[in-house]
C-alpha positions in Angstrom: 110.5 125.8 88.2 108.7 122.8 87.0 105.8 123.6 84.1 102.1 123.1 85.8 100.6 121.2 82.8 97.3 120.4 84.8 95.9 123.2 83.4 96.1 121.7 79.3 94.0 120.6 77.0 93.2 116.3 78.4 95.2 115.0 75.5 98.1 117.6 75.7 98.4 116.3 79.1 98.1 112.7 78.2 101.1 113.3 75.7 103.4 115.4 77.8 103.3 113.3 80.6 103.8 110.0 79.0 107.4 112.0 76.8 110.7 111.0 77.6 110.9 114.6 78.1 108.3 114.4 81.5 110.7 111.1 82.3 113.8 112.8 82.3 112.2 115.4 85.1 110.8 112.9 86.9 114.1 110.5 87.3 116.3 113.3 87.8 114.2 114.9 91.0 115.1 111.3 92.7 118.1 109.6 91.3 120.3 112.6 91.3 123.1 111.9 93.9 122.6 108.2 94.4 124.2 105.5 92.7 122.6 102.2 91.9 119.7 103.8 93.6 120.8 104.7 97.1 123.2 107.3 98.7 124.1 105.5 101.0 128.0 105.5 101.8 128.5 102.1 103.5 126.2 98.5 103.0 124.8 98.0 106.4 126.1 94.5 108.3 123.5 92.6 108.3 123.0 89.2 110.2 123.2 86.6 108.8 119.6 85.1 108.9 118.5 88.5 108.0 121.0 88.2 105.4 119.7 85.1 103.9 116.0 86.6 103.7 116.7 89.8 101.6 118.7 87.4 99.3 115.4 85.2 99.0 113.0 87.8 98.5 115.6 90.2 96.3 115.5 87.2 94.1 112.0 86.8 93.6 112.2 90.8 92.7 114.4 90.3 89.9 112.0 87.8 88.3 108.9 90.3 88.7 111.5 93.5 87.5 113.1 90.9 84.5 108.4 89.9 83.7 108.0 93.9 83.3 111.4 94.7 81.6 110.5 91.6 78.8 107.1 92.7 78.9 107.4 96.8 78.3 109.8 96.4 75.8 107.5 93.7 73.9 104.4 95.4 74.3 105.5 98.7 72.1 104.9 96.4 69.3 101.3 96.3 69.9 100.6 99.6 71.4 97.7 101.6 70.0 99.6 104.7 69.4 102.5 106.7 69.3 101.9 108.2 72.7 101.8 104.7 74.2 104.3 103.4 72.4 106.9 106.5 73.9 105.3 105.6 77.4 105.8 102.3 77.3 109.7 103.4 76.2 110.3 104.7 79.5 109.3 101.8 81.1 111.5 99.9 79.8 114.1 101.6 80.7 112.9 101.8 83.9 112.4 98.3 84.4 115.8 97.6 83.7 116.6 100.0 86.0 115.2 98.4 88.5 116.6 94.9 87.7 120.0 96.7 87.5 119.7 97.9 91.1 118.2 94.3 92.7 121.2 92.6 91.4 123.6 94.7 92.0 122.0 94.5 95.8 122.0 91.0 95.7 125.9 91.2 94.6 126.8 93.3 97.9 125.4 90.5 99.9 127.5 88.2 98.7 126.0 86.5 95.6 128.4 85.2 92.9 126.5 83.0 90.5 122.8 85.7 90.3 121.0 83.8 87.6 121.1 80.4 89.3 120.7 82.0 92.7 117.7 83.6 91.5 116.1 80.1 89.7 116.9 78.4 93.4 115.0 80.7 95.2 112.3 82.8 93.5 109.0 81.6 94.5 107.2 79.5 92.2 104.2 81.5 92.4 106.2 84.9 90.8 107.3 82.6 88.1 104.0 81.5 86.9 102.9 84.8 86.6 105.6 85.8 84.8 105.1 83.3 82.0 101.7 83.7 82.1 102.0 87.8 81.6 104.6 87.0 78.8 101.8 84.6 77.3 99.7 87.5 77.3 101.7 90.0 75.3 103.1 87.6 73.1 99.8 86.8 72.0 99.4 90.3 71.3 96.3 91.1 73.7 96.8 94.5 74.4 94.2 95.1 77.0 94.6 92.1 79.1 98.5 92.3 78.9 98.4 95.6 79.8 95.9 95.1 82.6 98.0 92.1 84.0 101.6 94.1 83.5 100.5 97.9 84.9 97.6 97.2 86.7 98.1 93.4 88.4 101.9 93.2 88.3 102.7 97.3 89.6 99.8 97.0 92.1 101.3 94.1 93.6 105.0 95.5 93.4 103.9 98.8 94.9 102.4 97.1 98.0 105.4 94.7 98.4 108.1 97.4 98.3 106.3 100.4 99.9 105.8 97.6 103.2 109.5 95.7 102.9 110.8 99.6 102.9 109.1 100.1 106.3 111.2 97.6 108.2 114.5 97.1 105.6 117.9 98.4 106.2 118.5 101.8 105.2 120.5 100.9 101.5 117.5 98.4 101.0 115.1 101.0 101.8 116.4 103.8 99.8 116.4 101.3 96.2 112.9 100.3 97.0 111.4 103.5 97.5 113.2 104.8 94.3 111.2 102.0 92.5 108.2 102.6 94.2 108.4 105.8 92.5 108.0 104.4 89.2 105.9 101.7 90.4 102.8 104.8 90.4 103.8 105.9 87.4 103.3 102.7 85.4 100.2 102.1 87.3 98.6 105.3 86.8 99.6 104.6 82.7 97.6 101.0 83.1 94.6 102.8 84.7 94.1 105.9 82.5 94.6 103.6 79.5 91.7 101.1 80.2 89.5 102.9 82.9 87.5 104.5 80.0 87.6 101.7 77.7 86.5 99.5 80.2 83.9 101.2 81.8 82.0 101.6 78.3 83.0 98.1 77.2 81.0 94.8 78.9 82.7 92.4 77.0 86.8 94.1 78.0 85.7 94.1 81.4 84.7 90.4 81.6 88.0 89.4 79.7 89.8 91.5 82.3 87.8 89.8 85.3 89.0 86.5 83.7 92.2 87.5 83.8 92.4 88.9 87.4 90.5 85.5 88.5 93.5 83.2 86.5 96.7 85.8 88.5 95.0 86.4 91.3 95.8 83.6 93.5 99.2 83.8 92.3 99.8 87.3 93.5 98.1 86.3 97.0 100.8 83.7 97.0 103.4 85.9 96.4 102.3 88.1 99.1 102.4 85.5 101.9 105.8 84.2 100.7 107.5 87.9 100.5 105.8 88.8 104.0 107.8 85.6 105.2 110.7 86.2 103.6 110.9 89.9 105.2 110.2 88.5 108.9 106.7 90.4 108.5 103.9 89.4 110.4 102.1 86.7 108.5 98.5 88.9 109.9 99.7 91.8 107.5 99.2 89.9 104.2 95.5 91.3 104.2 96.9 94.6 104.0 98.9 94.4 101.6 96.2 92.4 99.6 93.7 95.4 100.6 96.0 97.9 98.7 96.6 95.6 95.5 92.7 95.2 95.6 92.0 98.6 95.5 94.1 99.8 92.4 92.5 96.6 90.8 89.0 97.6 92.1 89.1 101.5 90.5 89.0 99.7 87.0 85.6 98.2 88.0 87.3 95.1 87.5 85.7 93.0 90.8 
């Protein structure tokens, strides 16, 4: 039976939850018995329109998945502590994970050349935020790279996969709500981490309204184009931007 750490001390928590330790439980309960993320014995036939779409949009996945991989792994450098620094370990390895799993989906449907298929037809949008977010943490700004990788970045990914897996086939479906698993993990890390800082600290919240004012328009953009790309209703981009606004919104970030 799993250990019920919800009744420890607040830091205990903080640090058993964010251990490889915690990871290793957490992975195990939904990767066990897939392989590349899904159990499913056979790749669906898929149309070929239909076909064409989930290669666009898996594309402009792997550029969000490569953002957080580069950014994780960079952002250990600069993390405040240990605890973070382990956290952030993980998510690295998650984030290549994910990557891992998008390509290799994009390699069932046919792709042979990944890299340049994914510089033709990721969505400009995704990769200005990406070198934007990688501006950030190179610069070593650990707040507002945090705040832009597990709070703008995750929010957005974990309304884009949690709709595409409503209406995607069922190999497709399975990989993205493996990742969306993760997804509220590395949000809940970006929250915790600057919630309390921020809502004692004027001058960290205006830097990260400034930020969210600079990506915002970017991840809106994003939105519209993956809504296309997944033969969504165009009308269902306010929900999605509803439920990126609200993780954004609990920071008091508005």
């Amino acid at each position: 039976m799993a250990e019920d750490l919800h009744g420890t001390a607040p830091d205990e928590f903080a640090e058993r939850v964010r251990s490889f330790e915690f990871w290793f439980g957490a992975v195990q309960g939904y990767l066990e018995g897939t392989e590349f993320g899904h159990s499913a014995a056979r790749a669906p036939a898929l149309a070929e329109a239909e076909r064409e779409r989930l290669i666009t949009v898996l594309c402009s996945y792997c550029v969000g998945e490569t953002a957080a991989l580069e950014g994780a792994g960079a952002l250990i450098r600069c993390a405040p502590s240990r605890i973070e620094k382990i956290f952030l370990a993980t998510q690295t390895v998650d984030e290549g994970r994910h990557l891992e799993v998008f390509a290799h989906r994009l390699l069932e449907l046919g792709v042979t050349d990944l890299e340049a298929e994914i510089a033709r037809r990721a969505h400009p949008a995704l990769l200005a935020f990406k070198a934007r977010l990688l501006g950030l943490v190179t610069s070593g700004d650990w707040e507002a790279a945090l705040f832009a990788q597990n709070v703008i970045l995750e929010a957005m990914e974990f309304a884009v996969f949690h709709r595409h897996a409503r209406g995607a086939d069922e190999r497709t479906r399975q990989i993205l709500l493996g990742v969306v698993k993760d997804e509220r993990r590395h949000m809940g890390f970006g929250e915790n981490e600057l919630g309390r800082r921020a809502a004692r600290d004027p001058k960290l919240r205006e830097c990260l309204r400034g930020v969210r004012a600079e990506l915002e328009p970017l991840v809106l953009q994003t939105f519209e184009h993956t809504l296309e790309a997944i033969g969504a209703p165009q009308s269902e981009g306010s929900e999605l931007a509803g439920e990126y606004r609200a993780a954004v919104t609990r920071l008091g970030v508005a």
